[in-house]
N, C-alpha and C positions, 0 to 999 in steps of 0.2 A: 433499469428494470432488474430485479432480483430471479435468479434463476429459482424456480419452485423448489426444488431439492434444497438449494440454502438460505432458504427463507425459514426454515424452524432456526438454524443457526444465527443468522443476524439478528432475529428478536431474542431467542434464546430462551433456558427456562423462566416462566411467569414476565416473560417482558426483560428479563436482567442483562442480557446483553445488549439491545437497543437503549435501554435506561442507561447505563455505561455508557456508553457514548455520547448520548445527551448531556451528561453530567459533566466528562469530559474537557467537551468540544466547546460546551456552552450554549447547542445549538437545540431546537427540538423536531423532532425526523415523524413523520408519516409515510407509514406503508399499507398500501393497499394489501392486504392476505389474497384477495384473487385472483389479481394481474399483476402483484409484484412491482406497482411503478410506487416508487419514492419520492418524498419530497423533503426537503430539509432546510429549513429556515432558522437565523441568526437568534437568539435569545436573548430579549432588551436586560437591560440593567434592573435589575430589582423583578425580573420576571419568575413565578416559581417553576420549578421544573416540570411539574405536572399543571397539567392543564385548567390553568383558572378561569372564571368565566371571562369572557372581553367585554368592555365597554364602550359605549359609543365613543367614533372618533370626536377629538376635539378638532374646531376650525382652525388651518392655518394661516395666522398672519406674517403681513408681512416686517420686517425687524432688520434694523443693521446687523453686519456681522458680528458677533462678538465670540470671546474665549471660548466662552459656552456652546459653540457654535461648532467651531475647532472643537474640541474635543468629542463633540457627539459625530461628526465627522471620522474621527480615526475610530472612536469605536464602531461605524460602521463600516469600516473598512479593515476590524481584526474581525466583526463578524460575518462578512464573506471570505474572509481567509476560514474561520473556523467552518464555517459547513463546505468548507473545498477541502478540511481533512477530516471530516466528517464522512465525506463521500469519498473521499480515496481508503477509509476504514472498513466501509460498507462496501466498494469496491471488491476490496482486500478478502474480505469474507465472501463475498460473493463467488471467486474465483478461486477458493478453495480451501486457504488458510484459514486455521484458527483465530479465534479471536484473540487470544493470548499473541498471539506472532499478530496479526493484521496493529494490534495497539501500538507497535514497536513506530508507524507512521505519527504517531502524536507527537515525534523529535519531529523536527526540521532536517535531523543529521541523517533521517532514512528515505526512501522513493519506493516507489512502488512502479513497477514496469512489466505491460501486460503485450505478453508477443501474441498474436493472430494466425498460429497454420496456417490459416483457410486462404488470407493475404499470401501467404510463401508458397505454398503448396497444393491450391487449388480446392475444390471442394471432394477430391478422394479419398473417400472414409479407409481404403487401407494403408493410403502413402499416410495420412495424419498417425492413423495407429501405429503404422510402423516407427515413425518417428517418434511418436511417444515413447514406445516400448524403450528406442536407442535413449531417448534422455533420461527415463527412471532406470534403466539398466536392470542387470538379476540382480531379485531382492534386494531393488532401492539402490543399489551401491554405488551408480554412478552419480544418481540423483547428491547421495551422501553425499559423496567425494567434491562435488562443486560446491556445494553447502559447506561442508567442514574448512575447505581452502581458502572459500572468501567470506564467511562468517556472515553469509546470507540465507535466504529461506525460500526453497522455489516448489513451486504448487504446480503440477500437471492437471489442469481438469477442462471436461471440453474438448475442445478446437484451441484453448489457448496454455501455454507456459506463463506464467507470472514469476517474477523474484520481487524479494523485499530487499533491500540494501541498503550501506551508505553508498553516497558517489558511485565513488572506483571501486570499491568492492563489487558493485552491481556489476559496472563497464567489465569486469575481466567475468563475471559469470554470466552476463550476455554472449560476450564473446566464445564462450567455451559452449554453451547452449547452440549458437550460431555454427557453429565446428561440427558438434554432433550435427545438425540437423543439415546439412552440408554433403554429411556422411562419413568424417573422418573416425577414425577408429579411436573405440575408447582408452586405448593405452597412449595414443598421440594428445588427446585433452588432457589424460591425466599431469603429462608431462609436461602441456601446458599451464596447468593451473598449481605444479607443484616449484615449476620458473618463477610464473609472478607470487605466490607465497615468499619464496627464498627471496625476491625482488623490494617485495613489501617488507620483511622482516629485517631486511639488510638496511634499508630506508629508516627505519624505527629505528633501531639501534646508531647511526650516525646522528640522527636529533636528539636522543638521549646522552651519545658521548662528549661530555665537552673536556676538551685539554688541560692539564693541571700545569702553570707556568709556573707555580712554587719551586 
């Protein structure tokens, strides 16, 4: 279910961001404008994007298995992978990000990881705010500084923290999120997140070094 506040965002102007995604993914998405609940289904082969009329089903027989068979098989099996990033798109949007950042989940090489205060922290609208407050920090800068380190994208909105990542870049800015909200002081995460940078970049430069035996 889309939160009503981001629901102009997900469809976006005259439909253009939900069409995007469709186009995409491959898939085609239905949202209710009232209640916000979604629905997203896989796009056959030779289906136009916009909505053609449907025709009556034809009878299924029964038939050995052939190639043909196989193959309509995996494609329906890339087309529930596609509205599964479809929905971590919509997801993505939903919880705060742009749609420009949310797109970044169309690789495989990104995640999307959506933390729950209310699981941590109970349902106390000051303990959540205050914790908010520690993870954007003054004028954003702590927010930044995890972002900048691990070349990820983290969205405060709600009751929830969301980052967009690869892998490990996520894992050390969960981490450093899980710090603040813990209560460690923000010059102690800086330090941390400034370790595994120098960790990370020292890593990169030994897979790029190779020995010259000339």
């Amino acid at each position: 279910m889309i939160n009503k506040q981001r629901l102009p965002v997900v469809i976006g102007k005259n439909g253009e961001t939900k069409k995007m995604i469709e186009k995409l993914t491959r898939t085609r998405i239905d949202i209710d404008s009232e209640t916000g609940d979604v629905n997203i289904f896989p796009r056959k082969e030779g289906e136009p994007e916009e909505g053609a009329e449907e025709g009556e089903e034809m009878p299924v027989e029964e038939k050995l298995f052939t190639p043909e068979d196989e193959a309509a098989a995996m494609l329906e099996n890339l087309g529930s992978f596609n509205v599964w990033i479809a929905d971590n798109i919509i997801r993505a949007i939903n919880r705060g990000f742009n749609p420009q950042k949310a797109f970044k989940l169309l690789s495989d090489e990104y995640v999307l990881e959506v933390i729950d205060l209310e699981q941590i922290l109970g349902r106390s609208e000051k303990s959540i705010t205050r914790v908010k407050g520690r993870i954007i920090g003054e004028s954003g800068k702590i927010r930044s500084v995890i972002e900048q380190y691990t070349s990820s994208f983290v969205s405060v909105f709600g009751n929830t923290i969301s980052i967009i990542g690869q892998f490990e870049d996520l894992r050390v800015a969960r981490k450093a999120i899980e710090m603040l909200i813990q209560g460690a002081p923000h010059k102690t995460v800086t330090s941390f997140l400034e370790k595994k940078y120098k960790e990370k970049k020292d890593e990169n430069a030994k897979k790029l070094w190779k020995p010259d035996f000339s």
